[in-house]
C-alpha positions in Angstrom: 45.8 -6.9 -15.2 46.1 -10.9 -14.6 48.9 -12.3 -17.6 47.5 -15.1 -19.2 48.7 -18.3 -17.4 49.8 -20.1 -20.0 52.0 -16.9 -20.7 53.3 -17.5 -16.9 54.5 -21.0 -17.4 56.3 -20.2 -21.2 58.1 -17.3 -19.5 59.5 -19.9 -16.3 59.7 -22.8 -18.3 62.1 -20.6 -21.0 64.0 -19.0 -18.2 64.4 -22.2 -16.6 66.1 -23.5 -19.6 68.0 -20.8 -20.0 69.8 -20.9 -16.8 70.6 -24.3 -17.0 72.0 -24.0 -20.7 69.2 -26.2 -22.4 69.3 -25.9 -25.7 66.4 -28.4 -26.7 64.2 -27.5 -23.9 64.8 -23.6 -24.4 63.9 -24.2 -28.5 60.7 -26.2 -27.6 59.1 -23.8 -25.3 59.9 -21.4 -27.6 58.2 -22.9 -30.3 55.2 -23.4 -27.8 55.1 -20.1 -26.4 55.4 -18.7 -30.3 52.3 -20.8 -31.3 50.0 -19.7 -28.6 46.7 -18.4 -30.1 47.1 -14.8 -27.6 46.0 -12.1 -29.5 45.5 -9.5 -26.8 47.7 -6.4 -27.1 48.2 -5.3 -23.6 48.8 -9.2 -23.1 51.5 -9.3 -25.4 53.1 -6.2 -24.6 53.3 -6.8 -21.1 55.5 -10.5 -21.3 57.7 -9.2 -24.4 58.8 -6.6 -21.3 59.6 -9.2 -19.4 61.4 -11.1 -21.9 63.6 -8.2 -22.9 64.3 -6.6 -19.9 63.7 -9.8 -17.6 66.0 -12.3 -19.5 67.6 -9.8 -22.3 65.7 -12.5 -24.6 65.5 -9.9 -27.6 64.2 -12.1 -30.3 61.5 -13.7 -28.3 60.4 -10.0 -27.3 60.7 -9.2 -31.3 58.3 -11.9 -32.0 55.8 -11.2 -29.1 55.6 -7.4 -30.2 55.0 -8.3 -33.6 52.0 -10.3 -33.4 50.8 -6.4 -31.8 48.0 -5.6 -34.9 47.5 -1.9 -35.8 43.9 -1.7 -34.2 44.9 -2.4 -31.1 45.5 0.4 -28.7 49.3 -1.3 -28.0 50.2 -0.7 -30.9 52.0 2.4 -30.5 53.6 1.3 -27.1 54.4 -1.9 -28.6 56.5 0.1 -31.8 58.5 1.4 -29.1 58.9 -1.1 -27.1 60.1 -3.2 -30.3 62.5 0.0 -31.5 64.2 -0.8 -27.9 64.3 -4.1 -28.8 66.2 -3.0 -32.7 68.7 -0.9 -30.5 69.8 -2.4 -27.3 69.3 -5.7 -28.7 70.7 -6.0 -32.3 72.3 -1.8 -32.3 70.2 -1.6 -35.2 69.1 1.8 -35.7 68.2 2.0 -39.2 65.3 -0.8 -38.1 64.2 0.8 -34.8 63.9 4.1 -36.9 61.7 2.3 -39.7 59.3 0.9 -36.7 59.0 4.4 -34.9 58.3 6.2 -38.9 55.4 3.0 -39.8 53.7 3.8 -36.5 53.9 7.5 -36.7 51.9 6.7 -40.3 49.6 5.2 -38.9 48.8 8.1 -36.6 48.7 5.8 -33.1 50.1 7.5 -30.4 52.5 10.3 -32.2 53.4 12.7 -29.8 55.2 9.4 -27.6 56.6 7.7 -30.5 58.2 11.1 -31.2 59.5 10.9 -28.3 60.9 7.6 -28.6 63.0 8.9 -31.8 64.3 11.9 -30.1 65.8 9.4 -27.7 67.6 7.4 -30.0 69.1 10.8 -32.2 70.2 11.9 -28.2 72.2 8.3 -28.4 73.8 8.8 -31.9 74.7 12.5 -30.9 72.5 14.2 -33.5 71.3 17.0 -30.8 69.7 18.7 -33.4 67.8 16.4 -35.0 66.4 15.2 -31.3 65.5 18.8 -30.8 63.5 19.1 -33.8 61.5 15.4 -32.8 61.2 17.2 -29.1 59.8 20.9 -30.6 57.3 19.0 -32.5 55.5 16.8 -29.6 52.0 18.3 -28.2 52.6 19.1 -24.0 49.0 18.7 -23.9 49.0 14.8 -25.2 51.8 14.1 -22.6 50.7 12.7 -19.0 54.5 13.4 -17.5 55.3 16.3 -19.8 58.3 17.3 -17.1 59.9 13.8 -18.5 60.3 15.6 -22.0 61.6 18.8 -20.2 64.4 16.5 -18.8 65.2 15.4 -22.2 65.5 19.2 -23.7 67.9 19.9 -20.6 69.6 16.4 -21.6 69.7 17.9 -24.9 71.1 21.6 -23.9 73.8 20.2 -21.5 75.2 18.4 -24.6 75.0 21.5 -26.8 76.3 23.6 -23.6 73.8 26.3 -24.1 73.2 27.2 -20.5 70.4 29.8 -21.5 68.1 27.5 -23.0 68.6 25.2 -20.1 67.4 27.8 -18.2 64.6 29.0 -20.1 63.1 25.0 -19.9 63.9 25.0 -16.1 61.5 27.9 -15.9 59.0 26.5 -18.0 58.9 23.1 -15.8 58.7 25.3 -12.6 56.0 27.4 -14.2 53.4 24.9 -15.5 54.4 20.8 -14.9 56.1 21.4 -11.2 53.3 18.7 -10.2 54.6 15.9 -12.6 56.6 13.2 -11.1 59.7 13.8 -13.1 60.1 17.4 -12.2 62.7 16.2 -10.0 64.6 15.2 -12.7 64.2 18.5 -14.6 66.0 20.3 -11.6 68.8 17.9 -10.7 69.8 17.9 -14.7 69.9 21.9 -14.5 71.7 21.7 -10.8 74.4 19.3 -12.6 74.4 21.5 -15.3 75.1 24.8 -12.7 77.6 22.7 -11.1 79.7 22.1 -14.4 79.5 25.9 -15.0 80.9 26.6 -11.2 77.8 28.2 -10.7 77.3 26.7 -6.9 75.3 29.2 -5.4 72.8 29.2 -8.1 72.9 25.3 -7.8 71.6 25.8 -4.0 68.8 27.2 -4.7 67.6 24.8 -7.5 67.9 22.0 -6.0 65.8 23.5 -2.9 62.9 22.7 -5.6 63.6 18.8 -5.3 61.1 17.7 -2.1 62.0 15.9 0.6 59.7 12.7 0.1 60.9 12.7 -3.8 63.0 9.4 -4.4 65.2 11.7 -6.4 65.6 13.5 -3.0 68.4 11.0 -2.5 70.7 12.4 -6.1 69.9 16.0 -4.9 71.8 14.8 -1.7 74.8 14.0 -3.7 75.1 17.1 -5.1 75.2 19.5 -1.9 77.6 17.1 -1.1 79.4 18.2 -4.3 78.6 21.6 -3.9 80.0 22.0 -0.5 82.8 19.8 -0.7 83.6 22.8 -4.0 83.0 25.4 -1.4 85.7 23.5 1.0 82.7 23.4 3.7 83.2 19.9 4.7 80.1 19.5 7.8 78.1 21.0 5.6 79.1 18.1 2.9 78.9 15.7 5.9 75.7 16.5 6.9 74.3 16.0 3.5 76.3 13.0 3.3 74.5 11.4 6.8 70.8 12.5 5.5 71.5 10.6 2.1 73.2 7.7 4.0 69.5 7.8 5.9 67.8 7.6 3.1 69.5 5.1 0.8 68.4 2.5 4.0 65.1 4.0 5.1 64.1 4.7 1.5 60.9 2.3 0.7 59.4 1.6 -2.4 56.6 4.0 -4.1 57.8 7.0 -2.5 56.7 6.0 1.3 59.9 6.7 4.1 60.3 3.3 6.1 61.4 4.4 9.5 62.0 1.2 10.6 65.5 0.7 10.0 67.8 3.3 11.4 71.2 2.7 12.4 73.3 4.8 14.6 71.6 7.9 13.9 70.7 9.8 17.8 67.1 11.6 18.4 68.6 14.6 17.4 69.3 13.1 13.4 66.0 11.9 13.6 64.2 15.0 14.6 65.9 16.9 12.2 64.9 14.5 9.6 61.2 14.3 10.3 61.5 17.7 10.9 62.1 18.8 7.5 59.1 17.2 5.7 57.2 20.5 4.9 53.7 20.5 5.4 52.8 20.5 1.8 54.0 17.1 1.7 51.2 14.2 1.7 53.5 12.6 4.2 53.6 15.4 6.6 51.8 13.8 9.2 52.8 10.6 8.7 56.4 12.9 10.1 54.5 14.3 12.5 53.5 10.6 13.9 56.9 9.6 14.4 57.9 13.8 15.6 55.7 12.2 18.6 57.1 8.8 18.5 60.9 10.5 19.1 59.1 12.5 22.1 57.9 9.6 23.8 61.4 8.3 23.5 62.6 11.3 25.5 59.9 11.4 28.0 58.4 14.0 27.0 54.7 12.6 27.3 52.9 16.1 26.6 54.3 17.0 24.0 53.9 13.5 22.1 50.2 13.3 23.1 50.4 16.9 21.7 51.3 16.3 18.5 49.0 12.9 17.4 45.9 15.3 18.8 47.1 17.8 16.2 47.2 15.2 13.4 43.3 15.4 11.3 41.2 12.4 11.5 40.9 11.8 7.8 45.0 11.5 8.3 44.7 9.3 11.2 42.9 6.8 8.9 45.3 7.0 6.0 47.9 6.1 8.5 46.2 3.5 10.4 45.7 2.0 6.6 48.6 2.2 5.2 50.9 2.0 8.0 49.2 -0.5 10.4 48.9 1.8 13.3 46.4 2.4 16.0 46.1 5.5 17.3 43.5 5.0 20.0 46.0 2.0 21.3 48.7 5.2 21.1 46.6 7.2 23.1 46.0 4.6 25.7 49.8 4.0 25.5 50.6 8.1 26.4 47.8 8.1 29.4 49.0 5.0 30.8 52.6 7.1 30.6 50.9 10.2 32.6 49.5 8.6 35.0 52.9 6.8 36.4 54.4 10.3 35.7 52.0 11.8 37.8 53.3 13.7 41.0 53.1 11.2 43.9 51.5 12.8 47.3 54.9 13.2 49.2 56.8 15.2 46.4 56.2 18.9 46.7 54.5 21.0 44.5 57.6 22.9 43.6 59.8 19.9 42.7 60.0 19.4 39.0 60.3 16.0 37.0 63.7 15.6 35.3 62.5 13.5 32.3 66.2 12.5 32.0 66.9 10.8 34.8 63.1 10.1 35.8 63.0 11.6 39.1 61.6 14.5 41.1 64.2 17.2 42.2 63.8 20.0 44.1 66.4 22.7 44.2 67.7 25.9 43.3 70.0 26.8 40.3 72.5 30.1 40.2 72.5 32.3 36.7 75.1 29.7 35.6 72.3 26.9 35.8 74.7 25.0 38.5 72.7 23.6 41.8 73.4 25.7 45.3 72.3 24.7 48.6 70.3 21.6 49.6 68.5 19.3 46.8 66.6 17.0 47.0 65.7 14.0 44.6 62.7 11.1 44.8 62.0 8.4 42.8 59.1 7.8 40.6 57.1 6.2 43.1 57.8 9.3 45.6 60.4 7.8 47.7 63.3 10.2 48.7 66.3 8.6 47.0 68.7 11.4 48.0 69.7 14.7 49.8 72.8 17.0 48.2 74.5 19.7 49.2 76.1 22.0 46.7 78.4 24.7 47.7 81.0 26.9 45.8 80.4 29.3 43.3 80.4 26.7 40.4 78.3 24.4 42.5 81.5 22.0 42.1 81.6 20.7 45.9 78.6 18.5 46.3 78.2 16.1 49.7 76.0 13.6 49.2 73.7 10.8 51.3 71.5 8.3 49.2 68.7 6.0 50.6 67.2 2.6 49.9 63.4 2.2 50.1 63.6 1.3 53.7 65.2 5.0 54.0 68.4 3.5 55.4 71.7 5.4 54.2 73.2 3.3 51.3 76.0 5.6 50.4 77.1 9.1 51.0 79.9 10.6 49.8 81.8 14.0 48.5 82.2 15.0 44.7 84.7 18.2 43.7 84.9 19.4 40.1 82.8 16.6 39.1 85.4 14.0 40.3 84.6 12.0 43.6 86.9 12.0 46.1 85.3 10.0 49.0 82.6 7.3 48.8 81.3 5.5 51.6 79.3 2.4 50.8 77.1 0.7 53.9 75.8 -3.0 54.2 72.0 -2.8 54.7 69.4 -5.1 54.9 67.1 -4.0 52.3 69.9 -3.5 49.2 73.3 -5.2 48.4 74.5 -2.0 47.7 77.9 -2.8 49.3 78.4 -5.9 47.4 77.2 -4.2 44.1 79.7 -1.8 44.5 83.0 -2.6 46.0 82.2 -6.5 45.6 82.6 -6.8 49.3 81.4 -10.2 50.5 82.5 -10.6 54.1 79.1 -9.8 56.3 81.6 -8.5 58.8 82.3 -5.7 56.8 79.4 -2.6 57.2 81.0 0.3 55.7 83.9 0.1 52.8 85.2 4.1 52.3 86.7 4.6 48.9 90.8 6.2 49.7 92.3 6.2 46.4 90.5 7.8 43.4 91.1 8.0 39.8 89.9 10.7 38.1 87.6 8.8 36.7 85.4 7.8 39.8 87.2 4.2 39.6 88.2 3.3 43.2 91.9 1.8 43.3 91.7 1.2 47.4 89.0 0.6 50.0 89.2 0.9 53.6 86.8 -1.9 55.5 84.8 -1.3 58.5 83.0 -3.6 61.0 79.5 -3.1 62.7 81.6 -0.9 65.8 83.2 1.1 63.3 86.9 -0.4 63.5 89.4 -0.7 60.8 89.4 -4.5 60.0 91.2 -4.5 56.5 91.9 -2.9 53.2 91.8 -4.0 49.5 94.5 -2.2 47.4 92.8 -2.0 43.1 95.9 0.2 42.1 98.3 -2.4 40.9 98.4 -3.2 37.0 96.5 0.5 36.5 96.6 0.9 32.8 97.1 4.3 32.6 100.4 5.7 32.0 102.6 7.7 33.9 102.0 11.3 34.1 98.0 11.0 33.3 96.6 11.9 36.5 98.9 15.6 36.2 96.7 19.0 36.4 96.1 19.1 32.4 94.2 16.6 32.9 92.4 16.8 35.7 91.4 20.1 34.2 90.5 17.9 31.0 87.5 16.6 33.5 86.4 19.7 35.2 85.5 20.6 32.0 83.4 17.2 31.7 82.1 18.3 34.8 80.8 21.4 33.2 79.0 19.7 29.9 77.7 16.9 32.7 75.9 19.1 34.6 74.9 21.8 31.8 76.7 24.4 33.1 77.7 25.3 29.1 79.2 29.0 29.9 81.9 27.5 31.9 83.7 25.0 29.1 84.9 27.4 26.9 86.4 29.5 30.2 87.8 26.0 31.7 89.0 25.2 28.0 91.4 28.1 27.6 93.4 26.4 31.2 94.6 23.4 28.8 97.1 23.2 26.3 95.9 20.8 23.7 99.7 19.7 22.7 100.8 18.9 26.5 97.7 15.8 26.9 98.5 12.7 27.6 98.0 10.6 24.2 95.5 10.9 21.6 92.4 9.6 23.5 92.9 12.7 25.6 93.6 15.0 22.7 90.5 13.9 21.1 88.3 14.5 24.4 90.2 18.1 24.0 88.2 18.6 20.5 85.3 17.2 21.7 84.4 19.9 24.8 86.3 22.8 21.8 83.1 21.4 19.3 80.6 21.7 22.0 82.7 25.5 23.2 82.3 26.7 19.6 78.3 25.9 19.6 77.4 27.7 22.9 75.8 31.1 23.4 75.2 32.3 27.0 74.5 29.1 29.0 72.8 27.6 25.7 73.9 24.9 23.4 72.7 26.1 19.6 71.6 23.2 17.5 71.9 24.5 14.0 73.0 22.5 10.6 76.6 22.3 11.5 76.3 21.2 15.5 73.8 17.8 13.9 76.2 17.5 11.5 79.6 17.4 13.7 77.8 16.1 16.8 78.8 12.4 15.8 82.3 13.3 17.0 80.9 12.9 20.5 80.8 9.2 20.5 81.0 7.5 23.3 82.9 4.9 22.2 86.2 6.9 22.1 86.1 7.7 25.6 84.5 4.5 26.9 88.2 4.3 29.1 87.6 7.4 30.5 84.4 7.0 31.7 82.8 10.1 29.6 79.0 9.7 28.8 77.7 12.2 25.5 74.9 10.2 25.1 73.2 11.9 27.9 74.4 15.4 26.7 73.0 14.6 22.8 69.7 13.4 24.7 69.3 16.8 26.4 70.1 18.8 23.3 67.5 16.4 21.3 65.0 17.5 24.2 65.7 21.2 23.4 65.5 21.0 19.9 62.0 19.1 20.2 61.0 21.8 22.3 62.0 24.6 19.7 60.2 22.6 16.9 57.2 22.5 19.1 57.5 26.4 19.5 57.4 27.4 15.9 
């Protein structure tokens, strides 16, 4: 309904003068708003809202609400509406009371205005006497009846009788499960389990509070209550990163905003989407971004999967109220498929590593670690490089990679994931050499890498002309930041075990692990880069990383920014595990 726009411009002309402290003005449009011949109830009800809740202007809402006549079907809404007015406004219960009993005699709306005094008797701490207003209102009458449940449990927290709190949970469960403020109903029971210790019980209440409830957020907060009881702090922690989620995601009439996410990795999100059960009426809509996070991950099939799944009556809902279009999707996942596809001079047994986006071809051991020859092409089909991997671990790997004009680029040897000879030529169809050693000099062909870190950062190059002959060398090692003692065999055990997580070799990090001694690290960076592989050790079964509750909610000690000095990249680990745990939603 359209307010009356004369009922507009008394409401900003009063505020106006409000703000700016004018008396004379303020009293005026009072007076003019006052003497406005607006007779129409739902009018009037409607701006006295506004004026008491708006601008806390409590005798202008008084003398709106009072112009409400008997006959009009406002009336009742209006008495309580005005009893607010008596009680916040002037803490004049005796008046709001006398409102609430006139209306009640003239028989408008009795089961709400009932409600209205059991309210106000819940304020003054008369339990009783609210009970007794609560017992006599008709459930059938009542739209929301789960909002007077709420009130009873209000009620039987105050009086700490557990049993009855649990009698009117049941009853709420039983037959008003579908009103909107059944939420409510659980989380004031939950609270009340809480108080009473009874944290087990709590659990399973407050699994009755859905996902795409507003009061989803609340329920949050008390696992996090919960758990932190229990002393089970990830479990509190994960709770704690679903309701930060949702308290900036959270939209308004119940609809989840996905635009604006924050740090959170694929793997948050998935689980997120994830848990939106399909008796939701947003189920697809987390289905639609289930495929969205695929894409992300290059995994084309299984996104183009998923929207085919999604009904075409949902499809349109979406499209509607979410301004998407699917057949622009669809185009958008073939397009995708197509460059994907498996160029001519790749063979059929190379597979696509979605990670990387290139075509390999290879063989892996029981430990998942490359042996022998592998080779690796580009999207476009062009062999980008040949590897050898030898040892039992597949640690040793020799290495030759090609620019598009197949001339060798760079070749090398890597052992225990740390490289201990690079060799970088000058070529005429890349800049390779410049890229990576910064050489300049076209007399130089070939720099070779003499001095390594351990973390792949070269601190001397030898420099080559055209005939091969030594011509020079360029010595990085000077001003090295790293302190004395870091390169010692803690810590170049510290990286084999990188080496392990870096090329998925899981069953290997807890056994590498067990070489180090936490304590005798080199500072706290290195310490922390300790926990980090013992968090990932802890989650691993077999040669598989298991993504339960507690991995998504401790897997945020992985960032990279901690290690950023030592060259350590989890991002690439928490994309693969977010590709696995797509995969086993996709399975179920």
């Amino acid at each position: 309904m359209e307010l009356d726009e004369r009922l507009i411009e008394a409401y900003n002309n009063i505020s106006e003068a409000s703000y700016y402290g004018d008396d004379e003005n303020y009293e005026k449009h009072k007076r003019d708003l006052l003497a406005l011949d607006i007779t129409d109830g739902e009018q009037l009800y409607i701006i006295a809202q506004h004026f008491m809740q708006g601008l806390s202007l409590y005798e202008i809402a008084k003398a709106l609400l009072q112009k409400i006549t008997k006959n009009s079907e406002f009336y009742s809404k209006g008495c309580i509406v005005l009893s607010d007015v008596e009680r916040f406004g002037f803490e004049n219960y005796e008046g709001a009371f006398a409102i609430l009993d006139e209306a009640i005699e003239s028989g408008a709306g009795v089961d709400n205005i009932l409600f209205a005094k059991a309210r106000i008797y819940v304020d003054l701490e008369q339990n009783q006497e609210a009970l007794a207003h609560l017992e006599q209102i008709n459930p059938d009458k009542m739209e929301n009846y789960s909002n007077i449940l709420n009130w009873y449990m209000t009620v039987y927290r105050k009086l700490d009788n557990l049993n009855k709190a649990h009698e009117t949970f049941e009853l709420a469960k039983s037959k008003y499960a579908t009103d909107y403020s059944y939420p409510t109903v659980v989380l004031s029971y939950a609270r009340f389990l809480i108080a009473e210790e009874k944290y087990q019980e709590a659990l399973m209440i407050l699994e009755e509070v859905t996902q795409l409830s507003k009061d989803y957020v609340d329920a949050l907060s008390e696992w996090q209550n919960i758990y932190r009881q229990l002393d089970e702090s990830n479990k509190a922690d994960l709770y704690m990163r679903w309701q930060h989620i949702l308290e900036r995601a959270w939209a308004h009439d119940g609809i989840i905003n996905s635009a604006i996410w924050g740090s959170e990795t694929d793997l948050d999100k998935l689980q997120f989407w994830n848990q939106i059960s399909k008796d939701s009426p947003e189920y697809y809509y987390a289905q639609l971004q289930i495929a969205f996070i695929a894409f992300d991950l290059n995994e084309i099939e299984i996104s183009k999967e998923i929207l085919t799944t999604i009904p075409e009556m949902e499809k349109k809902r979406i499209e509607e109220e979410y301004d998407y279009d699917f057949q622009a999707l669809f185009q958008k996942l073939d397009e995708k498929l197509r460059a994907t596809a498996r160029p001519k001079t790749v063979p059929k047994d190379a597979f696509f590593d979605k990670k990387e986006n290139i075509w390999v071809l290879g063989q892996k051991n029981d430990r998942q670690a490359y042996i022998g020859e592998v080779l690796e092409w580009d999207i476009d089909g062009r062999l980008s490089e040949k590897s050898i991997y030898t040892g039992d671990e597949g640690d040793t790997v020799t290495f030759e990679a090609y620019n598009q004009a197949f001339e060798t680029e760079s070749s090398g040897r890597w052992v225990e994931g740390l490289m201990v000879e690079n060799m970088v030529y000058r070529c005429s169809n890349s800049d390779v050499l410049e890229n990576s050693y910064g050489v300049e000099d076209p007399a130089v062909t070939k720099a070779v890498g003499t001095k390594f870190t351990l973390l792949n950062q070269t601190m001397a190059i030898a420099l080559y002309n055209q005939s091969g002959d030594f011509i020079g060398e360029e010595d990085f090692s000077e001003g090295s930041e790293f302190p004395e003692g870091f390169f010692d065999t803690l810590t170049r055990e510290l990286f084999r075990v990188y080496s392990a997580v870096h090329r998925g070799v899981y069953s290997l990090i807890a056994k590498r692990l067990a070489k180090i001694n936490r304590e005798d690290l080199q500072g706290e960076e290195l310490q922390s880069l300790y926990d980090a592989f013992a968090f990932i050790a802890a989650h691993v079964e077999g040669n598989n990383v298991v993504i339960d509750d507690d991995f998504i909610s401790g897997h945020s000690q992985l960032s990279n920014a901690s290690f950023k000095q030592y060259n350590v990249n989890f991002s690439g680990f928490i994309e693969t595990q977010a590709r696995k745990y797509l995969k086993e939603i996709m399975a179920k």
